[in-house]
C-alpha positions in Angstrom: 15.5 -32.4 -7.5 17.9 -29.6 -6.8 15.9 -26.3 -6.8 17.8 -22.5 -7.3 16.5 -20.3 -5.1 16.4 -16.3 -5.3 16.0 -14.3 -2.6 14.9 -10.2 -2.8 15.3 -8.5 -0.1 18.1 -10.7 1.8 18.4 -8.8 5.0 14.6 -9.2 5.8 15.3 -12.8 5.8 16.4 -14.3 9.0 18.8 -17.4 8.6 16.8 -19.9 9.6 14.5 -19.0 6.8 17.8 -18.9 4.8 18.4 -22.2 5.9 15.1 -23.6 4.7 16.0 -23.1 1.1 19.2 -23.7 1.2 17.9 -27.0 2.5 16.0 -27.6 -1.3 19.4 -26.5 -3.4 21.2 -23.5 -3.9 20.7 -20.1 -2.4 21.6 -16.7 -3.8 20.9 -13.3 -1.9 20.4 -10.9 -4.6 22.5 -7.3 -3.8 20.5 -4.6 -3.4 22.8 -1.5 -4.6 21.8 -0.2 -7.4 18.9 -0.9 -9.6 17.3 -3.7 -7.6 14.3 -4.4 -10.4 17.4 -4.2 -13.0 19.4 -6.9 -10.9 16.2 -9.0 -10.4 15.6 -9.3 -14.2 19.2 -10.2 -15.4 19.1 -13.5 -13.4 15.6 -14.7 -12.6 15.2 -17.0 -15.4 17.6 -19.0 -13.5 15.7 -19.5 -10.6 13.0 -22.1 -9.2 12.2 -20.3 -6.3 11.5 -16.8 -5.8 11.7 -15.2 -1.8 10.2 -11.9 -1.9 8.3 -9.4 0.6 6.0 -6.5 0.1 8.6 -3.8 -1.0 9.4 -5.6 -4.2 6.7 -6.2 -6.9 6.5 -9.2 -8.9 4.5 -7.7 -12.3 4.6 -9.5 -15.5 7.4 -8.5 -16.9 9.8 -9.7 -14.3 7.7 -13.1 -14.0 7.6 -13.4 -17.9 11.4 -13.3 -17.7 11.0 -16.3 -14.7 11.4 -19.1 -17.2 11.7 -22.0 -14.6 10.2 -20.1 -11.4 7.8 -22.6 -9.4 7.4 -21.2 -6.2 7.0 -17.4 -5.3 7.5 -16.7 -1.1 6.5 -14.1 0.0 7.0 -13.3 3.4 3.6 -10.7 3.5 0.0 -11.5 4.6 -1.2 -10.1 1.1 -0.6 -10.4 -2.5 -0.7 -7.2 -4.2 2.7 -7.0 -5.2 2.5 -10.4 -7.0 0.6 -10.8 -10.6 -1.7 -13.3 -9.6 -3.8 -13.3 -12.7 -0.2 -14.1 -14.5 1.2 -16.6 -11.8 -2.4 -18.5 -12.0 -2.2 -18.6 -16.1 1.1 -20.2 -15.8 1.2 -22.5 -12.8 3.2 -21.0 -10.2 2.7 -22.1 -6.6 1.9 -18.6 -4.5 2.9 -19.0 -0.9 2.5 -16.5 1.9 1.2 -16.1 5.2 -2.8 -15.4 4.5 -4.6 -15.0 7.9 -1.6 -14.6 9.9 -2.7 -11.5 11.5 -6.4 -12.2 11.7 -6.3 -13.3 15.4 -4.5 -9.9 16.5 -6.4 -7.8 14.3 -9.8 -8.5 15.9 -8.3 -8.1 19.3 -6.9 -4.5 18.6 -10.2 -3.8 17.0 -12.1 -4.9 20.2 -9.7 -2.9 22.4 -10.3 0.5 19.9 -14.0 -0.5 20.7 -13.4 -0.6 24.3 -11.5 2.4 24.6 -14.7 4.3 23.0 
């Protein structure tokens, strides 16, 4: 199967990331002049994929217009830019990079401790 991926926020992406997807099907970088959320919303009902980060949120409306989105990535250690109550109700797979930080957030905690 040939998936269509979108991807927000191109220049955050490095190309091997690029790559990835591009790997799955087709890949389009989204421009970013002008009305980004505007931009979004004309052509994600197109897309199978969506590759996202922080800066850009993913609310209902724009996923209600996501008529064959499967797959949300978002490059962030959180979620609160996605509508996970939405995404849940209608299937779509939520990837991102939960506990990625954990390890070197305790260890700057410790130090701030230390330093006390």
């Amino acid at each position: 199967m040939i998936m269509k991926t979108l991807v927000i926020s191109p220049g955050f992406f490095n190309e091997e990331s690029i790559k990835v997807f591009s790997e799955m099907g087709t890949v389009v970088k989204i421009k970013t002049d002008g009305n980004l959320r505007d931009n979004v919303l004309k052509v994600i009902s197109e897309f199978d994929i969506v590759a996202v980060k922080v800066d850009f949120v993913l609310d209902r409306k724009i996923l209600e217009e996501a008529k064959n989105l499967k797959v949300i990535a978002s490059a962030t250690t959180g979620t609160d830019h996605i509508d996970m109550k939405y995404v849940k109700e209608r299937g779509i797979k939520v990837i991102f990079l939960e506990g990625a930080n954990t390890e070197a957030t305790a260890e700057y905690v410790f130090a701030l401790l230390l330093s006390l």
